[in-house]
N, C-alpha and C positions, 0 to 999 in steps of 0.2 A: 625590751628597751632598758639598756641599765641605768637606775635610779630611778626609773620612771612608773608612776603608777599606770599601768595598763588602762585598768577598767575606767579612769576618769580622760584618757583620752580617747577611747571610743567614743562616736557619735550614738548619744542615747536611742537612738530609734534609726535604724536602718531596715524597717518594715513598711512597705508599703502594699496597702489592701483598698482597693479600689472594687468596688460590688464584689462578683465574684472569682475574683483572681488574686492571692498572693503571691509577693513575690520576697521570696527571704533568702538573708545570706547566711548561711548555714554557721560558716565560722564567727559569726558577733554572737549567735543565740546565747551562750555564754555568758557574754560582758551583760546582755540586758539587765536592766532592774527587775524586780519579780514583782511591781508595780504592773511594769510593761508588761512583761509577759502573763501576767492576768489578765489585763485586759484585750491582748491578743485571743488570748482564749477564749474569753468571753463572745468576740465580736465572732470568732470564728463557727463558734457553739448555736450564736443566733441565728449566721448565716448558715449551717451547712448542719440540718437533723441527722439522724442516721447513725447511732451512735452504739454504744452497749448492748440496750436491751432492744437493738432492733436486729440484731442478731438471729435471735428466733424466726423472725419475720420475715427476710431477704430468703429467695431460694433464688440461688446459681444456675445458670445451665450447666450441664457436664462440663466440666475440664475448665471450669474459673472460681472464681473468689469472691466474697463478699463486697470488696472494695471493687471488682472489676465489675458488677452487678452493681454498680449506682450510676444515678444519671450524671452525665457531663456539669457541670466541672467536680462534681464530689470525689470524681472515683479518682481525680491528678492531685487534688487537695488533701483528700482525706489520710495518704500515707503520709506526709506533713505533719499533719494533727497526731497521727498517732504515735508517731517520733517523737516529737517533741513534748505532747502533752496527754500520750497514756491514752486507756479507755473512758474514764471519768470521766462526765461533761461536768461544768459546774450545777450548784446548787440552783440558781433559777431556771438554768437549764430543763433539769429532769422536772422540775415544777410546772414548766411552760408545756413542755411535750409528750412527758410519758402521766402527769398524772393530771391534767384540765379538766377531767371529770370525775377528780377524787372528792372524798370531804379533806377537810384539811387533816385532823390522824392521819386519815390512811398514808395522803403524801409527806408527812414527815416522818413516818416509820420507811416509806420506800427510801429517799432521801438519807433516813440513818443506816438503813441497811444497805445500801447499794452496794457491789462490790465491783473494781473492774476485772473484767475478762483479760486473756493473754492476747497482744497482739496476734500471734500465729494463727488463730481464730477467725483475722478480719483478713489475712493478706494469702494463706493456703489457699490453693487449687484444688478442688477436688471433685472424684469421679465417681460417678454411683449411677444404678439403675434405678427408675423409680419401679416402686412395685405394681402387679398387675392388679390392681382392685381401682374401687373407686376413688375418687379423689375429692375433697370437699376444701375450697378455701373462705374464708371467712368475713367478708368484708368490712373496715370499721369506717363510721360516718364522719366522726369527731376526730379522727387520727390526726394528732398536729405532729406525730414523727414522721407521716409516713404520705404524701398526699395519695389522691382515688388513683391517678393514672399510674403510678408507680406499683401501687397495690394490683390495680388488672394486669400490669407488668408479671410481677410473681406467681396470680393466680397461670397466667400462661405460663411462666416456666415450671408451675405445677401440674400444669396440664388438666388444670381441673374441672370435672365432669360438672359442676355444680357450688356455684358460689351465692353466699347467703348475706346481706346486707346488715347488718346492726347498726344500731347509732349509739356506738360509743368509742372511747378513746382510748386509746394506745393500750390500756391495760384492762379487756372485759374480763379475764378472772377476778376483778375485783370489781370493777362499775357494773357491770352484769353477770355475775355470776352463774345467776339462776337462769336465764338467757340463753346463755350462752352451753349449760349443764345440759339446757332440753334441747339444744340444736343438735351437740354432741351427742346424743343418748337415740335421739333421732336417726343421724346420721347412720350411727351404728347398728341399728336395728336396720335400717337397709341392704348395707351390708352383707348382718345375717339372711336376711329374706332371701338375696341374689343368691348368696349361693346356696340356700339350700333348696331353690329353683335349679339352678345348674345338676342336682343330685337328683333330681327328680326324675 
């Protein structure tokens, strides 16, 4: 519009988030103040886990994606989020959900290190066979990323022979280590056992 400043005739907030549904107009994202658009992020981050480091965590069936592997409404929401605002959740975010069982160090070194991921990561399809051996998945009690039925979700799309309960939070390499070191170390000696019964 000539003469005219664009960005102050735009209407400041043409976002409307009501629970769990937004609904955005793609072409204002733009004009927003970066006020706004922090706290979109924010509200989005609160409502919808499942983020960065839960990556590791989601297993796919064949022939889909991480974002198509979450529950309804995340998996319409979530390409939104990662358009507009990357893999990076905010700061209280990763505090709330990946580290509620940390001491405070540890969560603020996660926090300083964090890095994001490449979208391509959350939106790729992909096909693979799982291997023929045993399968162990891990259950965590504390997980604020990740709720229980979601997690028995993955254990079945892991197929796995054997799930083992912990109570802790999003991150046992570090709230349980040692835990978590003799479940694995466990695990694995089964493993060998089986098959060197199968050789016998």
């Amino acid at each position: 519009m000539d003469g005219i400043d664009v960005t102050q005739t735009v209407p400041n907030q043409i976002l409307s988030i009501s629970g769990w549904f937004l609904v955005a107009i793609e072409t204002l994202h733009a004009f927003l103040p970066k006020f706004i658009q922090d706290k979109i992020e924010r509200v989005l981050s609160e409502k919808l886990s499942l983020r960065e480091d839960e990556q590791r965590s989601v297993i796919p069936t064949n022939g889909n994606s991480f974002v198509s592997s979450l529950p309804f409404p995340q998996k319409l929401i979530m390409p939104i989020i990662l358009r507009f605002f990357g893999t990076k959740p905010p700061q209280k975010s990763i505090e709330r959900e990946l580290c509620n069982d940390l001491t405070s160090e540890q969560a603020s070194k996660i926090v300083k290190d964090f890095t994001p991921e490449s979208k391509v990561l959350y939106k790729t399809k992909i096909t693979f066979n799982l291997p023929d051996t045993k399968r162990l998945y891990i259950k965590l009690e504390n997980d604020k990323a990740m709720r229980g039925d979601f997690q028995d979700k993955m254990a079945k799309n892991l197929k796995a022979e054997k799930i083992i309960t912990i109570d802790s939070g999003h991150l046992p390499m570090i709230s349980k280590a040692k835990e978590l070191a003799a479940i694995l170390s466990d695990f694995v000696g089964e493993i060998g056992q089986d098959e060197r019964t199968d050789d016998s």
